[in-house]
C-alpha positions, 0 to 999 in steps of 0.5 A: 884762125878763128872762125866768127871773125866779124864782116859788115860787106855793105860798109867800106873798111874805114867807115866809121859813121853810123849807118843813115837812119831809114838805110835798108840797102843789105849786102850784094847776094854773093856768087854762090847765092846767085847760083842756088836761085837760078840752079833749077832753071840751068841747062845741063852744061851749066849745072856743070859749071855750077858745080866747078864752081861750088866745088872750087869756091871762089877760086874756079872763078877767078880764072879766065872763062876759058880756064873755067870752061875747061874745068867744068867741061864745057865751052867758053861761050856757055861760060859767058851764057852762064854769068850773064844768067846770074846776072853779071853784065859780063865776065868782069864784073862776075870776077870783081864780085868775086874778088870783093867776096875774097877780100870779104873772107879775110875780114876781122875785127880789127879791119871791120868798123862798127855801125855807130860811133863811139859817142853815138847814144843808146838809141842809135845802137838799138835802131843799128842792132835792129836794123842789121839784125833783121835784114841778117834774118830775112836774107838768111831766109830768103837765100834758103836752098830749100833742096839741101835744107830737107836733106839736112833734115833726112839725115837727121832724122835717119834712125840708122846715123850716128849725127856728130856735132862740131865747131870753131872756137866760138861756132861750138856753140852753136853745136853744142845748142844744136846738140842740146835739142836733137838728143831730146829727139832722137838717140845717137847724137853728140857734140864732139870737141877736139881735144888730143885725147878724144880727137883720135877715137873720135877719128877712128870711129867714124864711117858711112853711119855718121852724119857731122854737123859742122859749123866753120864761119869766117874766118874759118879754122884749119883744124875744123875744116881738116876734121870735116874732110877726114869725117868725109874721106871716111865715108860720112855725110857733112852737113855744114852751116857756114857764111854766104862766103862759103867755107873751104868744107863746102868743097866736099860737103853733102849739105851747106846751109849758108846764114848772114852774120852782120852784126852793129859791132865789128864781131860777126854775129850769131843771131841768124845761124841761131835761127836757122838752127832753130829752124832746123830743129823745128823740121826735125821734131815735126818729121819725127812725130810720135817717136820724138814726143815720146822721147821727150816725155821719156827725158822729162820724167827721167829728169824728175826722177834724177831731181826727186820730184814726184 
């Protein structure tokens, strides 16, 4: 399974028109991004829910209020209280956004249309690629869970882990970019690709000291989300960028930085995962100060030194 598959949730699946001009509707918020806007308001049953629901995402939903309720342990009717809080006229319509949510997982590129057509002109697809690019952004932004964005940068910053980067078969990388900026920054970070021979000692090595920064997007990779769980089984903390969809390493991820990947073609894009990487690497220069600036006037001469420039 390959993850950065390609989902545009706000076109139905054999729409191949462009999208009208001046359009600005953007996709329905999912289940999960419901619950992280309201999560600071929720009473203690419902933070129980909540978290029957995250950890069992989507499924735990698609159960009967009941079914849900004996999960996170609560009553039936706090289950009902609790969808009507995410703003669900009823339990029905909470499991249809749902189900469209699964339907969504599976999408890919032979499924999705793209935004314009095949004889559209060059300035369709610019006002398109604009268009969905920047709504990406500001809905990435906006559904920021801002608690679990600074315990990424705590992690990261934390001088006593070992950070470890990783992704799919195009979501490396977005590792391997991250990885690029943090070993300008602080010591003991790298990008680990899976392969038979490292695989293994990379397996063998890891505990409570690392920190895996895991990038697993729609749809999502066996081999990614196996490693995550080892890497938590281990003791080691999971920060994952990921889908609002949500993939399977949010189960047992520490962290999860949801990101929108619409894109004008019918390939999932990166623009917003990018960005929020960015961002991430912003909030860990800034809270490493004089330590990181050092380091990164330390790796400019060393890189003189290499190239023989005085």
């Amino acid at each position: 399974m390959a993850d950065l598959a390609g989902e545009h949730s706000e076109r139905a699946k054999g729409d191949t028109g462009p999208e009208p001009a001046g359009h600005d509707a953007g996709p329905a918020a999912t289940v999960a991004e419901r619950v992280r806007r309201v999560e600071g308001g929720l009473s203690p049953a419902e933070r129980k829910i909540a978290r029957a629901l995250t950890a069992n995402y989507p499924a735990a939903g698609l159960e009967s209020a009941s079914g849900l309720a004996s999960q996170a342990g609560v009553s039936a009717p706090t289950v009902v209280r609790f969808v009507a809080r995410l703003g669900f006229d009823g339990y029905r319509h909470f499991q249809q956004s749902l189900r469209e949510e699964v339907q969504a997982r599976h999408a890919s590129p032979l499924t999705l249309a793209p935004v314009i057509g095949r004889d559209s002109p060059t300035s369709e697809l610019v006002e398109a690629a604009r268009h969905v690019s920047s709504a990406a952004m500001d809905q990435t932004f906006t559904a920021l869970p801002e608690r679990e964005f600074d315990q990424a940068v705590d992690l990261i910053c934390n001088p006593a882990k070992r950070i470890a980067s990783f992704g799919g078969r195009f979501s490396q990388l977005l590792a391997e970019y991250l990885d690029l900026h943090l070993r300008l920054l602080r010591p003991g970070t790298f990008v680990h690709t899976s392969t038979p021979g490292r695989d293994a000692g990379f397996r063998v090595d890891l505990s409570r000291r690392d920190v895996c920064v895991v990038f697993d997007f729609r749809r999502y990779q066996d081999d990614t989300v196996r490693l995550a769980r080892y890497a938590h089984e281990r003791g080691a903390k999971v920060v994952l960028f990921t889908d609002p969809w949500l993939s399977p390493v949010a189960e047992f991820a520490d962290v999860v930085l949801p990101a929108r990947v619409e894109a004008p073609s019918p390939f999932d894009s990166i623009v917003a995962p990018m960005a929020l990487v960015e961002t991430l690497v912003a909030a860990v220069h800034a809270r490493l100060g004089p330590a990181a600036e050092e380091r990164m006037r330390a790796a400019e001469e060393a890189c003189r030194d290499e190239a023989g420039t005085p």
